[in-house]
N, C-alpha and C positions, 0 to 999 in steps of 0.2 A: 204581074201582080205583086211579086217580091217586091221588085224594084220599088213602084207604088209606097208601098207599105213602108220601106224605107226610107223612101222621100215624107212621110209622114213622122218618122220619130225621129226624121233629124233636123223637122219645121221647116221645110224647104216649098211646101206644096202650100196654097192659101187654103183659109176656110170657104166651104162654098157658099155663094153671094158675097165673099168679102173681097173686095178687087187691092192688089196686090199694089202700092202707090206709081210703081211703072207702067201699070199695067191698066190707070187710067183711059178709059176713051175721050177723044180730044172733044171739048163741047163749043157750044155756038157763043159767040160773044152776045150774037143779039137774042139768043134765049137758052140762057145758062139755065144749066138744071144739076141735081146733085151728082156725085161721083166722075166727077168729068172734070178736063184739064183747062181750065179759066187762065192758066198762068200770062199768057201771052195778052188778053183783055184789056181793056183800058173802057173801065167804068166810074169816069172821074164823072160826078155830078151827074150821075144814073141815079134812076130809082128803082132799088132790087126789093123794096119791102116787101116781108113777110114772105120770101119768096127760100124755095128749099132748096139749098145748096149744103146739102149736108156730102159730108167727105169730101167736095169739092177742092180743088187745087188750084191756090188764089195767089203763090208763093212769086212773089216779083212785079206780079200786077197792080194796076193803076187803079187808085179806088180812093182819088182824093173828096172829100164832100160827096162820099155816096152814099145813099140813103139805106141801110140795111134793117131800118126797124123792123123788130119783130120775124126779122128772117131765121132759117133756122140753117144756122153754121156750123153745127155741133161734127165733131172728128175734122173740121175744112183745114188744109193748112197754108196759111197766110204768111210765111217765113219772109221777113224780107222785105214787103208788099209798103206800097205807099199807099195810107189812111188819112191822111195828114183831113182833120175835120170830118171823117165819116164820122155816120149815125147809128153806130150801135142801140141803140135804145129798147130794152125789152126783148133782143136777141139770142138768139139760143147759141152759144158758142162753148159750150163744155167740152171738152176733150180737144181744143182746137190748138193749135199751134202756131204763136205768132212772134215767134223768136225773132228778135233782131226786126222788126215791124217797124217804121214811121207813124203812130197814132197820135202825133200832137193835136191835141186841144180833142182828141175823140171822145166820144162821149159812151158810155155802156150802161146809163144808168135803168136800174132795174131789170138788168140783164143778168145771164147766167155764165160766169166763166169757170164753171167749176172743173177743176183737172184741167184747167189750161196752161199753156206753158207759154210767158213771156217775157222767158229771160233775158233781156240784153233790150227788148223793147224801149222804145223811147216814146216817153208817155206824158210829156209836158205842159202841163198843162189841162191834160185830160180828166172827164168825169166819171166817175164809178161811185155814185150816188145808190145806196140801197142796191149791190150788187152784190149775187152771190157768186161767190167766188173759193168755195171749200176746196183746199187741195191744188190752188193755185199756183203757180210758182214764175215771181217776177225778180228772181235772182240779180243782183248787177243791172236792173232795170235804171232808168231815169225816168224819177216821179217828184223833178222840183215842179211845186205850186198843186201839186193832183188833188180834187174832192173825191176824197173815199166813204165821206158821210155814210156811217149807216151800212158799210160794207160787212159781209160775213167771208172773211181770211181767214177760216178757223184749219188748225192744221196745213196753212199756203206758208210760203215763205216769200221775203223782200229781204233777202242775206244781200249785204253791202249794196245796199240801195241809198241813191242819191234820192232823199226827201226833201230838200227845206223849204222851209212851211208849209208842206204837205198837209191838209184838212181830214182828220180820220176819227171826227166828232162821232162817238157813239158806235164806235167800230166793236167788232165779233173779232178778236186777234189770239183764239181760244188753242195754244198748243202751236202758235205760229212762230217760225225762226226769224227774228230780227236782228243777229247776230251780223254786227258791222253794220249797217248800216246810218245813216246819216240824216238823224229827223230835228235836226235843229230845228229850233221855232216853230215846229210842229203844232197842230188845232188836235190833241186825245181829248177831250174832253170825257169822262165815261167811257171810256175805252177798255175792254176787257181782254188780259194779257193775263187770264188764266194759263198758268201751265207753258207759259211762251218763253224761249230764248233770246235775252238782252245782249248777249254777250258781246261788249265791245262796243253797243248799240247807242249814240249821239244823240240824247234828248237834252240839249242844253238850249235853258230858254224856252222849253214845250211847257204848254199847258193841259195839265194833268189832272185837273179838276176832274175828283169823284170819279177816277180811275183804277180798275182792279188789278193788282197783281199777284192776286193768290197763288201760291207755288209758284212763282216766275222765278225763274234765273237771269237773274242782275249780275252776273261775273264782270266787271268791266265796262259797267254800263254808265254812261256821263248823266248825270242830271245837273249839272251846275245851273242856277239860276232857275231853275226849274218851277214851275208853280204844283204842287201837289198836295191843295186843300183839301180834305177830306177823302183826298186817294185811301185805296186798303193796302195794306203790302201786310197781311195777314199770312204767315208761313215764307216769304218772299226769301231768295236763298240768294245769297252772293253778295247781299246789299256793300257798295261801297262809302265809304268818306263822302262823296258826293252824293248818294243818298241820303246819310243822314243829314248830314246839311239843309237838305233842301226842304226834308221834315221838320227842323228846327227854325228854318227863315222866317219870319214873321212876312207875308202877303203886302208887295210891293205891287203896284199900277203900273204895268211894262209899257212903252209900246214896243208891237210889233211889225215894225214899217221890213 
């Protein structure tokens, strides 16, 4: 019972009902269900909708153009995994981990990635329209061309993130680290960067139309060329020379090919 007791304050022992990620049981390819070890699977051009794989172990698995709408993913971890054109859509994936993932051209829109971790992910392409995504984190991600329309990143981070022209029309970017990263040519339209870190952060050529940056930290942050028509930079701290600049530019017709 010592012993016990000891393996308990030095976190060695799981919570009960919460299976320990070794400690998965292996599950059926032809009927996955949650908390079970998927890895090995190849669900390319399956349809898993709405189906509960939560805590699931999806990590190397084949899951090109799978159908996962409305499924619930949430704690699954997809490390790895080849998505390339799955269907997140409407999917519950919060707490999920899809570090270093293939999700080109995936879609998530109106889904939930809140507390997901996908950093190093490659996401080219892909949609996360009206997705919440609070507390997310797509660190050193690849997000050239992404629609993030309408996304809530509040508190997530994209630190050194390859954007360019990444679409984040009307984005929640409330306390979100963008620090280093790369949003050239960028679509912010109304984008709210309350409280969020610029630092270092490449919007040259982004349009910034009617964009908040209440309290932002701008240290280092490019806007050359920038369009930011009745943006707010109300309290905005760090502001650089190309800041002011681009407040000063009188409204030139870009394109943006």
């Amino acid at each position: 019972m010592k012993t016990l007791a000891m393996l308990f304050l030095l976190g060695t022992v799981p919570l009960a009902g919460i299976a320990a990620p070794a400690d998965l049981p292996a599950g059926s390819c032809a009927a996955p269900m949650a908390a079970t070890d998927l890895s090995q699977c190849d669900f390319s051009r399956k349809k898993l909708a709405g189906r509960n794989l939560r805590g699931a172990r999806l990590a190397g698995a084949k899951l090109e153009s799978t159908d996962f709408s409305k499924a619930n993913l949430s704690g699954a971890d997809l490390r790895g995994s080849n998505a390339k054109w799955a269907n997140f859509t409407g999917a519950n994936l919060s707490g999920a981990d899809l570090r270093n993932a293939d999700l080109f051209h995936a879609t998530f829109d109106e889904g939930d990635l809140s507390g997901a971790n996908l950093a190093g992910a490659y996401l080219f392409g892909a949609n996360l329209i009206n997705t919440r995504a609070p507390k997310a984190d797509f660190s050193g991600a690849y997000l050239k061309d992404i629609l993030m329309e309408g996304i809530d990143l509040s508190g997530g981070s994209i630190r050194n993130c390859y954007s360019f022209r990444g679409v984040f029309t009307g984005a929640k970017l409330i306390g979100t680290d963008l620090s280093g990263a790369d949003l050239t040519g960028a679509a912010m339209e109304q984008a709210d960067f309350t409280n969020a870190k610029l630092k270092g952060t490449r919007l040259a050529g982004a349009v910034l139309r009617q964009a908040v940056f209440f309290k932002t930290d701008m240290e280092g942050a490019d806007l050359a060329n920038a369009d930011v028509w009745n943006a707010n930079f109300d309290q905005a701290r760090n502001r650089d020379n190309s800041v002011q600049e681009a407040l000063i530019e009188p409204f030139v017709v870009r394109d943006r090919r």
